[in-house]
C-alpha positions in Angstrom: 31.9 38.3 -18.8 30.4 38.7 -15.4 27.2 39.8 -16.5 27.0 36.7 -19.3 27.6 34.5 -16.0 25.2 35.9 -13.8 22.8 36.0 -16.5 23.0 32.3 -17.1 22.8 31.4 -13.8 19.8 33.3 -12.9 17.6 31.9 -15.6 18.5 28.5 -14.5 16.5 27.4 -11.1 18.4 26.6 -8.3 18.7 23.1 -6.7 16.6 23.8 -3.6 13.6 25.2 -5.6 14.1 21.8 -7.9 13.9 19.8 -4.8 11.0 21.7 -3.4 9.0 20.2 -6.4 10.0 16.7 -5.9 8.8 17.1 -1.9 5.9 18.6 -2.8 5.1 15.6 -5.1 6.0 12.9 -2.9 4.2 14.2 -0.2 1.1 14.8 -2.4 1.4 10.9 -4.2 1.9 9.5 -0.4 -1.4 11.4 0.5 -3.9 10.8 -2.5 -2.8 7.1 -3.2 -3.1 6.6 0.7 -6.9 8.0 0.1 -7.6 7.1 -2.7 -6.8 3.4 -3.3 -9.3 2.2 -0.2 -12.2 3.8 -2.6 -11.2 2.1 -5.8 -10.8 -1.0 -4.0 -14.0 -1.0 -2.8 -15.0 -1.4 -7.1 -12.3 -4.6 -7.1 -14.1 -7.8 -6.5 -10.7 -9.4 -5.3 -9.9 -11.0 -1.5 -7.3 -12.7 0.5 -3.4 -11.8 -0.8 -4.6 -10.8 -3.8 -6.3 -8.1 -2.8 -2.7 -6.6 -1.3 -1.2 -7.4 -4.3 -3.7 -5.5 -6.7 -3.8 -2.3 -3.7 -0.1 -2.6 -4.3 -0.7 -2.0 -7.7 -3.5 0.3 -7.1 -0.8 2.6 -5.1 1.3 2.3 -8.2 -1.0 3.7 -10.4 -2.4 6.3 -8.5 1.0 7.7 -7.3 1.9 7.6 -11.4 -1.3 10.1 -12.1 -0.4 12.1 -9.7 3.0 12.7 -11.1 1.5 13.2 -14.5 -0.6 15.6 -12.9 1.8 17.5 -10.9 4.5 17.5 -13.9 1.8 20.2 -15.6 1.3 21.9 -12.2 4.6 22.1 -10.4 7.9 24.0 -11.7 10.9 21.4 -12.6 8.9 18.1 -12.5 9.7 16.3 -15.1 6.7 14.1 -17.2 6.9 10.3 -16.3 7.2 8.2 -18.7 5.6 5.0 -19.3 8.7 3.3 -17.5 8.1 5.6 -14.7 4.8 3.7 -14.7 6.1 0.6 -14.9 8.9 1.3 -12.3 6.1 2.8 -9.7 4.0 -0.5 -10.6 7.0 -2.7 -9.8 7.4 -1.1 -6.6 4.0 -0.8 -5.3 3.7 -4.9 -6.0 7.5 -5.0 -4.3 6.2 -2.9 -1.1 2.7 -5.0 -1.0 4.9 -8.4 -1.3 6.7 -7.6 1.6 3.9 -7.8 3.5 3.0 -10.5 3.0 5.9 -12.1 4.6 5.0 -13.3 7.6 8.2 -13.0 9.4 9.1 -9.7 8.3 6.4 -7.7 9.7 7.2 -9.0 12.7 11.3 -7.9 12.3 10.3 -4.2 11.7 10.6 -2.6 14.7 8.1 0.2 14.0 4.8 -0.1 13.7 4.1 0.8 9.9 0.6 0.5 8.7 0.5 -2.6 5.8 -0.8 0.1 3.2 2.3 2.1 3.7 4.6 -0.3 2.4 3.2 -0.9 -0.9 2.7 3.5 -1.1 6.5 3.8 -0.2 7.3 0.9 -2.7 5.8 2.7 -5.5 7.1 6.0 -4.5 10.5 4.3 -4.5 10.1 3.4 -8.1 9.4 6.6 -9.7 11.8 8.3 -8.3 14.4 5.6 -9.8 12.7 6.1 -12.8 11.4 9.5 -13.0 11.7 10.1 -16.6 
């Protein structure tokens, strides 16, 4: 009985190496949407608050690839769904609303760079909806 145990439990991955997967990730979707976004808006012909709004959604996107990417390439990441898309979308619009407030940015007392919010956002909403 011991040996049935031990043998389940040893095919199974452990917690931490689950989590390390997930870090991995979200350090890797912070990173390339954080790059990547300034280039693709440079091919959007949009200005003003719009233009946060669609780099909002542009963060969204990108940190959605990346996932769908990194599902084939890292060990217990799960492939997002298309509700994982629209979850990381929703967040990346959430996160690039908020600055728009003008009131807000001034109530935050660190000094976050604008695009971070709307990268954070859509990181926020895939992992609420990561599958």
């Amino acid at each position: 009985m011991l040996h049935c145990v031990l043998g389940s439990s040893a095919m199974q991955s452990s917690g931490v190496e689950r989590m390390l997967g997930l870090v991995i990730l979200v350090a890797l979707q912070f990173a390339i949407a954080l790059v990547g976004a300034p280039f693709l808006m440079k091919l959007v012909p949009i200005k003003g608050d719009l233009a946060v709004l669609a780099l909002g959604a542009m963060h969204g996107v990108i940190a959605w690839i990346v996932s769908l990417v990194g599902a084939f390439a890292l060990k217990d990441v799960n492939v997002p769904s298309a509700r994982t898309l629209g979850a990381t979308l929703v967040g990346g619009l959430i996160g690039a609303g908020l600055t728009l407030v003008p009131g807000l940015m001034a109530a935050v007392p660190l000094k976050i760079p604008r695009d971070y919010y709307s990268v954070i956002g859509a990181i926020i909403g895939y992992m609420v909806r990561r599958t």
